[in-house]
N, C-alpha and C positions, 0 to 999 in steps of 0.2 A: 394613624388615620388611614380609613381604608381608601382605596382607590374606586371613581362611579366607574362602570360599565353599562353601556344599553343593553336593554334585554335581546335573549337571544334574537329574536328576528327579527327585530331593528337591528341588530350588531351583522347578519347576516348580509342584508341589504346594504351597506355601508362597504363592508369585508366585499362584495360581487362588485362594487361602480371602481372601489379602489384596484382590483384582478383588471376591470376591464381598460383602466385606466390606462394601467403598466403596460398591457399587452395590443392598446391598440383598438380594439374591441366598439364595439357599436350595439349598445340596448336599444332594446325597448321596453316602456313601464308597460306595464298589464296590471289588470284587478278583476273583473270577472269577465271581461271580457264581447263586452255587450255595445262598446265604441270601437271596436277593432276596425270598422269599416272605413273610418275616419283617417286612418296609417296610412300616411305616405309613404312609407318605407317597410311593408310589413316584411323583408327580409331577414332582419335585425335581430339579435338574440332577445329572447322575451325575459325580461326581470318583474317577478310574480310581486304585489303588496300583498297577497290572500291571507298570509299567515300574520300580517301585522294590523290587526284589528282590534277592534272592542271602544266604547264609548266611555274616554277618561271622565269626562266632567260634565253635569248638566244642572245649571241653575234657573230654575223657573221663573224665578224671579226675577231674575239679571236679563233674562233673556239671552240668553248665551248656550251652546252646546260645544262640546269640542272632542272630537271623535280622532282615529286612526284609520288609515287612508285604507285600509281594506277593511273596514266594517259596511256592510252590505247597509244601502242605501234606505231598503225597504225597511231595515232594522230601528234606524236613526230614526225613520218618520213616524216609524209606529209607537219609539220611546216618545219623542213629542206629542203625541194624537193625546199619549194618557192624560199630557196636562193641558191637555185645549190650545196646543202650539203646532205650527208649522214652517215650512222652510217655504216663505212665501212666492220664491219667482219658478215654483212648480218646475223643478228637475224632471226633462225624461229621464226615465230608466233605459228604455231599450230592449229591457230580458230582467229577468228575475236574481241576476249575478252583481247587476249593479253595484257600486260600491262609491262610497263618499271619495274618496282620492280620483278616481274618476270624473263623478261629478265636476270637483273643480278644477280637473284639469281641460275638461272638456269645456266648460265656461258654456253649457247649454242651458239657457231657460224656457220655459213653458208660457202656455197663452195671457199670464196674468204681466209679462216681461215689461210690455209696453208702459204699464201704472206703478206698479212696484219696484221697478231695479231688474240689475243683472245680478248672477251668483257676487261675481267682483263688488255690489255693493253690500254686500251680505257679510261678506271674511275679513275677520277682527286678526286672525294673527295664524301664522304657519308657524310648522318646525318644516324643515326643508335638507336633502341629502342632495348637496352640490354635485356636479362632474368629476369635482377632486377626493367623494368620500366624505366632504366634510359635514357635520349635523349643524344647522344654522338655523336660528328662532327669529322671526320677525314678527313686530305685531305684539300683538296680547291679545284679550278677552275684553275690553271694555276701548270705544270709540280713542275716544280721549288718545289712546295709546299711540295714535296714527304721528307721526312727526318726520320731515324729508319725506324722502323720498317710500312710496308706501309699498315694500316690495311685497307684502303679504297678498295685494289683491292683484298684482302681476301676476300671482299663479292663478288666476285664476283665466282661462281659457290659452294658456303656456303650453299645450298638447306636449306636456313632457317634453320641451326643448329646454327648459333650465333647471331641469331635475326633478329628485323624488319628492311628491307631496306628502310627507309621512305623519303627520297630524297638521288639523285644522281645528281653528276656532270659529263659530259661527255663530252671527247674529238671527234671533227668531221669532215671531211673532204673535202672536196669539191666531185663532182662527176667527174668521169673521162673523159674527152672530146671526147674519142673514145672508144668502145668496137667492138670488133669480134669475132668466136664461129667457130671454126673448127671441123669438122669429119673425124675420120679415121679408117676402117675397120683392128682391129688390134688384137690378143690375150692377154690374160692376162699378163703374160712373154716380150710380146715385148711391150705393152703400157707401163708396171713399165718398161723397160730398156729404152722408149725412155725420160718417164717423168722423171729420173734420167739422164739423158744426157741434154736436155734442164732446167733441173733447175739449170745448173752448169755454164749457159751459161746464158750474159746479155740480154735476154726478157723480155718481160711486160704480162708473166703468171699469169696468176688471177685468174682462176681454172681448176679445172680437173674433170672428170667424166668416168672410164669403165665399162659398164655394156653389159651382155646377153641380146638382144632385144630378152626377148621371144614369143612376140605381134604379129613379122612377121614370116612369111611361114618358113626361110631360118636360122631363131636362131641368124644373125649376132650380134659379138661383137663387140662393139664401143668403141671407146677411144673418146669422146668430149674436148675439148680445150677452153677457154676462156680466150681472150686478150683483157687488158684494157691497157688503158696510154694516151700519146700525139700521137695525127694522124699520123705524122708519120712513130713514133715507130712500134702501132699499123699496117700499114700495112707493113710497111717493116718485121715485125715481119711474118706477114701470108706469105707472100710469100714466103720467107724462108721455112718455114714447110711448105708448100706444096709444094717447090723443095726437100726438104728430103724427103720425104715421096709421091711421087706420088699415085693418085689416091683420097687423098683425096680432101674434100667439105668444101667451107665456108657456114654455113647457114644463112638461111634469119634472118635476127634480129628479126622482126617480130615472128618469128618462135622460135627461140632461147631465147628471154627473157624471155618467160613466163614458157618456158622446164628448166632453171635455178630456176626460183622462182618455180616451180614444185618438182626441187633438194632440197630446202633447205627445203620445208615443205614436204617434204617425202609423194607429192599425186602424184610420176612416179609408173608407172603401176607394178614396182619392190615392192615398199611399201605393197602391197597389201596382206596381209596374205596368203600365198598357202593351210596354211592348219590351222583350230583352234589349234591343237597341238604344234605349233612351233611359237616360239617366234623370237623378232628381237634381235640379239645380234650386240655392238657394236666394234670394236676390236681395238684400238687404237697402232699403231707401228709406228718404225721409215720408212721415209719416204723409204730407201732404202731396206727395208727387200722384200724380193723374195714371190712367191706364195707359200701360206701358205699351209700344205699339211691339209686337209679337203676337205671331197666332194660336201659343199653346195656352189653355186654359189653365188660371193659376189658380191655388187657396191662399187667402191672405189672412194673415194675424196682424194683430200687435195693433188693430186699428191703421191698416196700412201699410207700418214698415216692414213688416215680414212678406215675400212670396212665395211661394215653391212650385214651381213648374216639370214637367217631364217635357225633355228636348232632347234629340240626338246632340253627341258632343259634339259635331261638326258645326252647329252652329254657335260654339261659344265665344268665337267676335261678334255673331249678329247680338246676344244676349251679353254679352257685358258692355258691349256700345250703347245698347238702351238703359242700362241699368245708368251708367258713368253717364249718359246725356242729363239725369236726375239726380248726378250728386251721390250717387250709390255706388252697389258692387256685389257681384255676384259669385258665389262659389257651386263646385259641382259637389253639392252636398253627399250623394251614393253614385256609385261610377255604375253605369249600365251593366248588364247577366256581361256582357261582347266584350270589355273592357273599355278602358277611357280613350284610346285612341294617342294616345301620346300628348292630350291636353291636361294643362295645368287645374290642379283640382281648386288653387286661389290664384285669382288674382296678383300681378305684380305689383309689390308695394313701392313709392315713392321712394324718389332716392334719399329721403333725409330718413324712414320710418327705417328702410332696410339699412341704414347706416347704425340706427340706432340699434337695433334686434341683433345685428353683429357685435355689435358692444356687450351687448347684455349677455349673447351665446359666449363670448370671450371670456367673460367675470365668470360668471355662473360653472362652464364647461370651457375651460380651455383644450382639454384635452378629445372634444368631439365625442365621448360617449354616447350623446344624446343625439348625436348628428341626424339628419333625416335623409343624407346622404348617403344613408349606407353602401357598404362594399357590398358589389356584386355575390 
């Protein structure tokens, strides 16, 4: 009987965590390279997934895909698009290198996040390359599988603290037969109370967006809307809001898909640094918390919970004391051109969360490969 071996570049990735193991060593995962900015520690030796790609299995019908942590992202969606499938909670990419092992390491989702899930409700099952070297399968490919403790959706937004993601299983969904994008000239005050009123109410909201258009003459604030579902739904849905809310616009699809995908990779003209000194902070609260009192103009998602602000990092007690007065919390999502100043890019977690995530760095990584400590 012959003996299994992984293939070469799985066998490689395994052969480099267990070198780094013995000698002390401190990685970093990489893949295209397009969330680098997110490193805490970008000192670290970089460990490439680039060469461990390709799309093992894809059942349309199961609604299942399960790819290799370095097959490029754009790759995966385009093989779904062929059968009228998508990875519903709209991953940014970031850059055109993106790569699925990313993805769910970064645990980022897109404007539909707030109705849909996060990545972590998406992933059926990992293979996973420990601190010690070791190949570890949790999960599967059909729900059902999930029992204890579920450590397959722990990797997801794990920033490479418990190891390599070297295949994933994902749940998928078909695409929605109808979408629509409403505008409406609104303040910040009345958009959170109207997006709090229609989320209470049976619509097919799929995302939110209020921002200062600072672009034109006149500074309007907009509150944009986007309705997916069955036809319909879909427009009986519009009509509706635009008899509550006169004055406002449906916009042209045309017009409005590519200002969503503009959303979720953060290249609206709001992204745009105002000034080298200020960094983008992220502010995470509940969906119904009120205008936050700070004086930098935010864009908000998720129907609320999401904010993103440009602030000098000196003020990140005044900004996570409002965040935390609501129940929230705020990270410095991109560190200012200046750098961060020597402030924490998250929040300090609770002593029972940080007791746990020591536990799990322990199991996972005894030996600190993955550490965010890295040596100088």
């Amino acid at each position: 009987m012959s003996e299994h071996f992984p293939p070469a570049p799985l066998q490689s990735l395994v052969d480099r965590i267990r070198a780094a193991a013995a000698d002390g060593e401190t990685l970093r995962i990489t893949g295209g390279g397009t969330k680098a900015f997110l490193d805490e520690a970008p000192g670290r030796t970089p460990l490439s997934t680039a060469e461990w790609r390709g799309i093992v299995a894809h059942e349309p019908t199961e609604l299942v895909i399960t790819a290799r942590a370095g097959t490029p992202l754009a790759e995966l969606e385009a093989v779904l698009a062929e059968t009228g499938q998508c990875l519903p909670f709209e991953p940014p990419h970031f850059g055109p290198g993106a790569t699925v092992g990313g993805m769910v390491a970064a645990g980022l989702a897109g404007p539909a996040r707030a109705t849909v899930g996060s990545v972590r409700d998406y992933v059926l099952g990992v293979q996973l390359i420990n601190g010690q070297g070791e190949l570890l399968t949790f999960g599967g490919q059909v729900m059902k599988n999930v029992a204890g403790y579920d450590i397959s959706r722990l990797m997801a937004g794990s920033r490479g603290q418990l190891g390599v993601v070297a295949e994933v299983s994902l749940k998928v969904l078909p695409v929605a037969p109808a979408e629509a994008t409403l505008v409406f000239r609104l303040g910040q005050h009345e958009a959170l109370e109207q997006l709090h009123r229609w989320g209470g109410q049976p619509l097919p909201l799929n995302g939110s967006c209020w921002v200062r258009d600072d672009t034109a003459p006149d500074h309007p604030e907009l509150l944009f809307v986007r309705l997916r579902g069955a036809v319909a739904a879909v427009e009986a849905a519009c009509q509706r809001l635009l008899r509550e809310l006169p004055g406002g616009q449906r916009m042209d699809k045309a017009q409005a898909g590519p200002d969503w995908v503009a959303c979720r990779e953060q290249a609206l003209p709001f992204f745009e640094a105002p000034a080298p000194d200020l960094g983008l902070w992220r502010l995470s609260v509940p969906q119904t918390a009120p205008v936050l009192d700070l004086p930098w103009p935010p864009l908000i998602e998720w129907q609320g919970a999401q904010r993103w602000l440009w602030a000098p990092v000196s003020e990140a007690s005044r900004i996570r004391a409002a965040t935390a007065a609501v129940q929230g919390h705020a990270s410095l999502f991109r560190v200012p051109a200046t750098g961060d100043g020597g402030v924490a890019r998250f929040a300090a977690e609770s002593a029972a969360i940080e007791t746990i995530t020591q536990r799990l760095r322990s199991a996972f990584d005894p030996h600190g490969v993955f550490a965010f400590n890295a040596k100088a």
